[in-house]
C-alpha positions, 0 to 999 in steps of 0.5 A: 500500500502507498505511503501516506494512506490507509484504511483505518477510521478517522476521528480517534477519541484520545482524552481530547480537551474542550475546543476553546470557541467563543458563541460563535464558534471562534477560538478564544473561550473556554466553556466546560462540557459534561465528562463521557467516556473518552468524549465519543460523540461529545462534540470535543476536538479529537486527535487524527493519527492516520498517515492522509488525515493531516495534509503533508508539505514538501520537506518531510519524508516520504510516508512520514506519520503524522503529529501526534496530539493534533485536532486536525478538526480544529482547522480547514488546514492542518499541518505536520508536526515532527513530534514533540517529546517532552520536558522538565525540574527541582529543588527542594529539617525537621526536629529529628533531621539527624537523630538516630530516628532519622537514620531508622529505616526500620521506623520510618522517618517522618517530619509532616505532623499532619500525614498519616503514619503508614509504613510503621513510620514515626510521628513527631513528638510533642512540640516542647520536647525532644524525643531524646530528652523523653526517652532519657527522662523515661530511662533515668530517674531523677537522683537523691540528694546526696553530700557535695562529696559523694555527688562530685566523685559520682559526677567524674565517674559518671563522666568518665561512663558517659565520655566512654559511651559517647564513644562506644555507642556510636561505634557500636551501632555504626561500625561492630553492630551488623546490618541485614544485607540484601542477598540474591535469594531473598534480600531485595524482597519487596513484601519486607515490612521493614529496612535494616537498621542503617549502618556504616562502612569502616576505614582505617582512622574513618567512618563513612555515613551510609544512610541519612535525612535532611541536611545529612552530608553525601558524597556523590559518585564523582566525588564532591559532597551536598547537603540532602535537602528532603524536608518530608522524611525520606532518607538514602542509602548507599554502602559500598560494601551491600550495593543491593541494599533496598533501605532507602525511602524517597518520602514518608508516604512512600513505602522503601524499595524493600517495602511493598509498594501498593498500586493503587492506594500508593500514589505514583508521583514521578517525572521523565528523565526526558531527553537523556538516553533517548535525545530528539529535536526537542532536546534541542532545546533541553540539551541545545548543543546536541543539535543546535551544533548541527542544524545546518548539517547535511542532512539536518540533524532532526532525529537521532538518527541524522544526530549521529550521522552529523556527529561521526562526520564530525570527528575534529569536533568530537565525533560520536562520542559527543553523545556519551559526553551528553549522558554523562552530564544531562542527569547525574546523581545529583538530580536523583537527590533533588526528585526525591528532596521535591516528593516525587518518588517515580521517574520514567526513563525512556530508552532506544533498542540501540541499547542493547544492540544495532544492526547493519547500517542502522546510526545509533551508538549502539550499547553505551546508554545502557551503562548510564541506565545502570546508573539510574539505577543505582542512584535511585536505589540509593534515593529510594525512587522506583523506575519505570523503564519506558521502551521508547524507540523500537526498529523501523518506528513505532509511530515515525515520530522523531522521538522513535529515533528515525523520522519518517515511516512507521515500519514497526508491524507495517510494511514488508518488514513489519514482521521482522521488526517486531520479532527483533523488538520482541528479542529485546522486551525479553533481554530488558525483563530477563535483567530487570526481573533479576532479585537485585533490580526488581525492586527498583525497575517496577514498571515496564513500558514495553513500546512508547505511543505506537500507532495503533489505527495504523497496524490496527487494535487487533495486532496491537494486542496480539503484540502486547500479549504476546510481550506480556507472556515474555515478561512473566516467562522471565520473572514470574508471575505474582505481586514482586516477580518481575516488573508492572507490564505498562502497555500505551493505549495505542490511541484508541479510547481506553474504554476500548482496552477493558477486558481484552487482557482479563485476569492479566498479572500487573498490567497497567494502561498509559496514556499521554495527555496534553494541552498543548496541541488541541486548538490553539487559544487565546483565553488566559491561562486561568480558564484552563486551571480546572479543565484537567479535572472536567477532562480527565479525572472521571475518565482516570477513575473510571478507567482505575477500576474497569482496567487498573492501574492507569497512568499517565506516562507523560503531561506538562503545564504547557497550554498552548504549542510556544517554546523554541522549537517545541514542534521540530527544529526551526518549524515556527508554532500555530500560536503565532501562526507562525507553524509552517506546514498548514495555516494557523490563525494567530492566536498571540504573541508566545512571549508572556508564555516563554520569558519565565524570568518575568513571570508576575505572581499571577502568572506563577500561581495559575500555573501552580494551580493547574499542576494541582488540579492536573495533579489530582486528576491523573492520580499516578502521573510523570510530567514531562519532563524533569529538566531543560537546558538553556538556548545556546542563542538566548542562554535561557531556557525557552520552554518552562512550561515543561521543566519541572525544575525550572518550575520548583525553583521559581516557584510556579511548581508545587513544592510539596505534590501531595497539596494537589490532593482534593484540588479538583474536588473529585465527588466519585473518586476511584475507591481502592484496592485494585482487583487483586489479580491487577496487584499480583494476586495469585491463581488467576491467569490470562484464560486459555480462550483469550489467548488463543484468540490473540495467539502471536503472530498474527496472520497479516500485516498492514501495508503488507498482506499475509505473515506467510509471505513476508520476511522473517527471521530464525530463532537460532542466535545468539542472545546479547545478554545486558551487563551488569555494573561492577562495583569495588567492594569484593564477593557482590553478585551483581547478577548475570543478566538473565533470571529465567536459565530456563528460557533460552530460545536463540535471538531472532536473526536473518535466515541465511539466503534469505533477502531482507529489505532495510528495516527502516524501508518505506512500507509501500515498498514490495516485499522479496520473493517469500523465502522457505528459510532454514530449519530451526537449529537448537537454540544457544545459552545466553552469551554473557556480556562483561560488565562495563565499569561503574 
C-alpha cells in the first residue's frame, strides 16, 4: 500500500480537551462540557493519527506519520508536526533531621505532623520536647540528694561512663553492630515490612555515613559532597560494601524499595528523565548543543538518527562520542537527590533498542546508554525512587515520530518488514525483563513500558494486542508471575479510547494502561491561562477513575503545564508554532504573541500561581502521573531556557511548581473518586491467569500485516542466535553478585536473526515498498545459552 494512506477510521477519541470557541464558534473561550467516556460523540476536538488525515508539505519524508496530539478538526488546514517529546525540574529539617530516628529505616522517618503514619513510620513528638530528652527522662530517674562529696566523685565517674559511651555507642551501632544485607535469594524482597537498621562502612582512622535525612552530608559518585535537602522524611542509602541494599525511602508516604509498594492506594508521583538516553529535536532545546551544533548539517540533524550521522562526520569536533559526553552530564546523581528532596518518588526513563544492540547500517551508538541506565539505577536505589523503564524507540518506528529515533515511516508491524521488526523488538522486551526481573533490580525497575505511543489505527487494535500479549507472556516467562516477580507490564493505549482496552487482557498479572495527555496541541487559544486551571479535572479525572477500576492501574506516562504549542522549537527544529501562526506546514490563525508564555524570568505572581494551580488540579486528576519532563537546558542563542512550561525544575525553583505534590490532593474536588484496592489479580494476586480462550484468540503472530498482506509471505527471521545478554555494573567492594543478566536459565530460545539466503529489505524501508520473493528459510537449529556480556565499569 502507498505511503501516506490507509484504511483505518478517522476521528480517534484520545482524552481530547474542550475546543476553546467563543458563541460563535471562534477560538478564544473556554466553556466546560459534561465528562463521557473518552468524549465519543461529545462534540470535543479529537486527535487524527492516520498517515492522509493531516495534509503533508514538501520537506518531510516520504510516508512520514503524522503529529501526534493534533485536532486536525480544529482547522480547514492542518499541518505536520515532527513530534514533540517532552520536558522538565527541582529543588527542594525537621526536629529529628539527624537523630538516630532519622537514620531508622526500620521506623520510618517522618517530619509532616499532619500525614498519616503508614509504613510503621514515626510521628513527631510533642512540640516542647525532644524525643531524646523523653526517652532519657523515661530511662533515668531523677537522683537523691546526696553530700557535695559523694555527688562530685559520682559526677567524674559518671563522666568518665558517659565520655566512654559517647564513644562506644556510636561505634557500636555504626561500625561492630551488623546490618541485614540484601542477598540474591531473598534480600531485595519487596513484601519486607521493614529496612535494616542503617549502618556504616569502616576505614582505617574513618567512618563513612551510609544512610541519612535532611541536611545529612553525601558524597556523590564523582566525588564532591551536598547537603540532602528532603524536608518530608525520606532518607538514602548507599554502602559500598551491600550495593543491593533496598533501605532507602524517597518520602514518608512512600513505602522503601524493600517495602511493598501498593498500586493503587500508593500514589505514583514521578517525572521523565526526558531527553537523556533517548535525545530528539526537542532536546534541542533541553540539551541545545546536541543539535543546535548541527542544524545546518547535511542532512539536518532532526532525529537521532541524522544526530549521529552529523556527529561521526564530525570527528575534529568530537565525533560520536559527543553523545556519551551528553549522558554523562544531562542527569547525574545529583538530580536523583533533588526528585526525591521535591516528593516525587517515580521517574520514567525512556530508552532506544540501540541499547542493547544495532544492526547493519542502522546510526545509533549502539550499547553505551545502557551503562548510564545502570546508573539510574543505582542512584535511585540509593534515593529510594522506583523506575519505570519506558521502551521508547523500537526498529523501523513505532509511530515515525522523531522521538522513535528515525523520522519518517512507521515500519514497526507495517510494511514488508513489519514482521521482522517486531520479532527483533520482541528479542529485546525479553533481554530488558530477563535483567530487570533479576532479585537485585526488581525492586527498583517496577514498571515496564514495553513500546512508547505506537500507532495503533495504523497496524490496527487487533495486532496491537496480539503484540502486547504476546510481550506480556515474555515478561512473566522471565520473572514470574505474582505481586514482586518481575516488573508492572505498562502497555500505551495505542490511541484508541481506553474504554476500548477493558477486558481484552482479563485476569492479566500487573498490567497497567498509559496514556499521554496534553494541552498543548488541541486548538490553539487565546483565553488566559486561568480558564484552563480546572479543565484537567472536567477532562480527565472521571475518565482516570473510571478507567482505575474497569482496567487498573492507569497512568499517565507523560503531561506538562504547557497550554498552548510556544517554546523554541517545541514542534521540530526551526518549524515556527500555530500560536503565532507562525507553524509552517498548514495555516494557523494567530492566536498571540508566545512571549508572556516563554520569558519565565518575568513571570508576575499571577502568572506563577495559575500555573501552580493547574499542576494541582492536573495533579489530582491523573492520580499516578510523570510530567514531562524533569529538566531543560538553556538556548545556546538566548542562554535561557525557552520552554518552562515543561521543566519541572525550572518550575520548583521559581516557584510556579508545587513544592510539596501531595497539596494537589482534593484540588479538583473529585465527588466519585476511584475507591481502592485494585482487583487483586491487577496487584499480583495469585491463581488467576490470562484464560486459555483469550489467548488463543490473540495467539502471536498474527496472520497479516498492514501495508503488507499475509505473515506467510513476508520476511522473517530464525530463532537460532545468539542472545546479547545486558551487563551488569561492577562495583569495588569484593564477593557482590551483581547478577548475570538473565533470571529465567530456563528460557533460552536463540535471538531472532536473518535466515541465511534469505533477502531482507532495510528495516527502516518505506512500507509501500514490495516485499522479496517469500523465502522457505532454514530449519530451526537448537537454540544457544545466553552469551554473557562483561560488565562495563561503574
Amino acid at each position: 500500500m502507498a505511503s501516506g494512506s490507509n484504511n483505518q477510521p478517522h476521528n480517534v477519541s484520545y482524552d481530547a480537551l474542550p475546543v476553546h470557541t467563543d458563541d460563535h464558534g471562534n477560538p478564544g473561550y473556554y466553556h466546560p462540557q459534561p465528562s463521557t467516556d473518552d468524549f465519543q460523540n461529545s462534540g470535543y476536538n479529537t486527535p487524527q493519527h492516520e498517515l492522509d488525515a493531516v495534509p503533508l508539505t514538501s520537506g518531510v519524508p516520504a510516508g512520514a506519520a503524522q503529529p501526534r496530539f493534533l485536532g486536525a478538526a480544529a482547522y480547514d488546514s492542518a499541518g505536520f508536526r515532527n513530534s514533540l517529546a517532552s520536558s522538565n525540574y527541582t529543588h527542594p529539617g525537621s526536629e529529628y533531621g539527624n537523630s538516630v530516628y532519622a537514620l531508622d529505616p526500620t521506623g520510618g522517618y517522618r517530619d509532616d505532623p499532619n500525614a498519616s503514619y503508614e509504613h510503621g513510620a514515626i510521628p513527631m513528638s510533642p512540640k516542647e520536647g525532644g524525643r531524646f530528652l523523653t526517652d532519657k527522662n523515661a530511662v533515668y530517674a531523677a537522683p537523691k540528694a546526696k553530700s557535695k562529696r559523694r555527688v562530685l566523685v559520682l559526677g567524674v565517674i559518671a563522666g568518665i561512663i558517659l565520655l566512654i559511651a559517647a564513644i562506644a555507642v556510636p561505634v557500636y551501632i555504626f561500625v561492630i553492630k551488623p546490618h541485614s544485607t540484601n542477598n540474591r535469594t531473598s534480600s531485595s524482597s519487596a513484601s519486607s515490612s521493614s529496612a535494616s537498621s542503617p549502618t556504616s562502612t569502616s576505614k582505617p582512622g574513618k567512618t563513612n555515613l551510609v544512610t541519612g535525612g535532611d541536611g545529612s552530608k553525601i558524597t556523590l559518585d564523582n566525588g564532591t559532597t551536598i547537603t540532602y535537602a528532603n524536608k518530608f522524611g525520606g532518607y538514602w542509602y548507599y554502602d559500598e560494601n551491600d550495593p543491593f541494599n533496598n533501605n532507602a525511602r524517597a518520602q514518608s508516604w512512600s513505602p522503601a524499595l524493600n517495602e511493598t509498594f501498593k498500586y493503587g492506594i500508593d500514589q505514583i508521583r514521578g517525572v521523565n528523565l526526558g531527553g537523556w538516553l533517548v535525545t530528539e529535536p526537542f532536546v534541542y532545546v533541553v540539551t541545545p548543543a546536541l543539535y543546535q551544533k548541527y542544524s545546518t548539517a547535511s542532512p539536518q540533524a532532526v532525529d537521532e538518527w541524522t544526530l549521529c550521522q552529523a556527529m561521526r562526520a564530525d570527528t575534529a569536533g568530537g565525533g560520536i562520542n559527543q553523545l556519551e559526553d551528553h549522558y554523562k552530564t544531562f542527569i547525574t546523581e545529583e538530580d536523583f537527590a533533588e526528585i526525591a528532596g521535591a516528593g516525587l518518588n517515580f521517574v520514567r526513563i525512556p530508552i532506544g533498542y540501540w541499547a542493547i544492540e544495532t544492526r547493519d547500517t542502522e546510526q545509533f551508538l549502539p550499547k553505551t546508554s545502557w551503562t548510564y541506565f545502570l546508573k539510574a539505577i543505582k542512584w535511585a536505589r540509593k534515593y529510594g525512587i522506583r523506575i519505570n523503564l519506558d521502551l521508547h524507540a523500537l526498529p523501523g518506528s513505532q509511530n515515525g515520530w522523531n522521538h522513535s529515533g528515525r523520522l519518517g515511516t512507521i515500519g514497526f508491524m507495517n510494511g514488508p518488514m513489519g514482521y521482522v521488526n517486531v520479532q527483533r523488538s520482541l528479542d529485546y522486551i525479553r533481554v530488558i525483563a530477563e535483567f530487570i526481573s533479576q532479585p537485585e533490580y526488581k525492586d527498583v525497575v517496577t514498571i515496564f513500558g514495553i513500546i512508547n505511543e505506537p500507532q495503533g489505527p495504523t497496524f490496527g487494535k487487533d495486532n496491537l494486542s496480539r503484540f502486547y500479549l504476546e510481550a506480556y507472556r515474555i515478561i512473566r516467562q522471565a520473572g514470574g508471575t505474582g505481586e514482586g516477580n518481575g516488573p508492572y507490564v505498562s502497555i500505551h493505549d495505542g490511541f484508541f479510547p481506553r474504554s476500548d482496552w477493558v477486558d481484552i487482557f482479563p485476569n492479566a498479572d500487573r498490567m497497567s494502561i498509559d496514556t499521554h495527555p496534553y494541552l498543548a496541541f488541541n486548538e490553539q487559544s487565546a483565553s488566559p491561562l486561568s480558564s484552563f486551571v480546572q479543565t484537567p479535572c472536567t477532562s480527565w479525572g472521571n475518565l482516570v477513575n473510571t478507567s482505575m477500576g474497569a482496567f487498573g492501574l492507569t497512568t499517565a506516562g507523560e503531561w506538562s503545564l504547557a497550554v498552548n504549542d510556544c517554546g523554541l522549537f517545541l514542534n521540530n527544529v526551526g518549524a515556527g508554532t500555530r500560536y503565532e501562526g507562525t507553524y509552517t506546514p498548514g495555516t494557523f490563525p494567530k492566536m498571540g504573541s508566545c512571549t508572556p508564555y516563554t520569558d519565565w524570568q518575568n513571570f508576575d505572581a499571577d502568572m506563577k500561581s495559575n500555573f501552580k494551580k493547574l499542576a494541582l488540579s492536573t495533579m489530582d486528576a491523573l492520580q499516578n502521573y510523570f510530567f514531562w519532563t524533569w529538566k531543560i537546558g538553556p538556548s545556546l542563542e538566548s542562554g535561557k531556557v525557552e520552554t518552562p512550561a515543561w521543566s519541572y525544575q525550572l518550575g520548583l525553583q521559581n516557584g510556579w511548581m508545587p513544592t510539596n505534590p501531595q497539596d494537589a490532593v482534593g484540588a479538583c474536588g473529585n465527588t466519585s473518586p476511584f475507591a481502592p484496592p485494585l482487583k487483586s489479580w491487577q496487584t499480583g494476586g495469585a491463581g488467576v491467569g490470562i484464560p486459555d480462550s483469550v489467548s488463543n484468540a490473540l495467539a502471536w503472530p498474527p496472520t497479516s500485516i498492514s501495508a503488507a498482506g499475509a505473515v506467510a509471505t513476508l520476511p522473517a527471521y530464525t530463532a537460532t542466535g545468539p542472545i546479547p545478554t545486558l551487563p551488569a555494573p561492577t562495583f569495588s567492594a569484593k564477593n557482590v553478585n551483581a547478577g548475570n543478566g538473565w533470571n529465567n536459565a530456563k528460557d533460552n530460545t536463540g535471538f531472532n536473526v536473518p535466515i541465511p539466503g534469505c533477502t531482507y529489505l532495510d528495516p527502516w524501508v518505506d512500507p509501500g515498498t514490495a516485499p522479496p520473493a517469500a523465502c522457505a528459510g532454514a530449519a530451526n537449529r537448537r537454540a544457544p545459552q545466553p552469551t554473557i556480556t562483561p560488565p562495563p565499569s561503574l
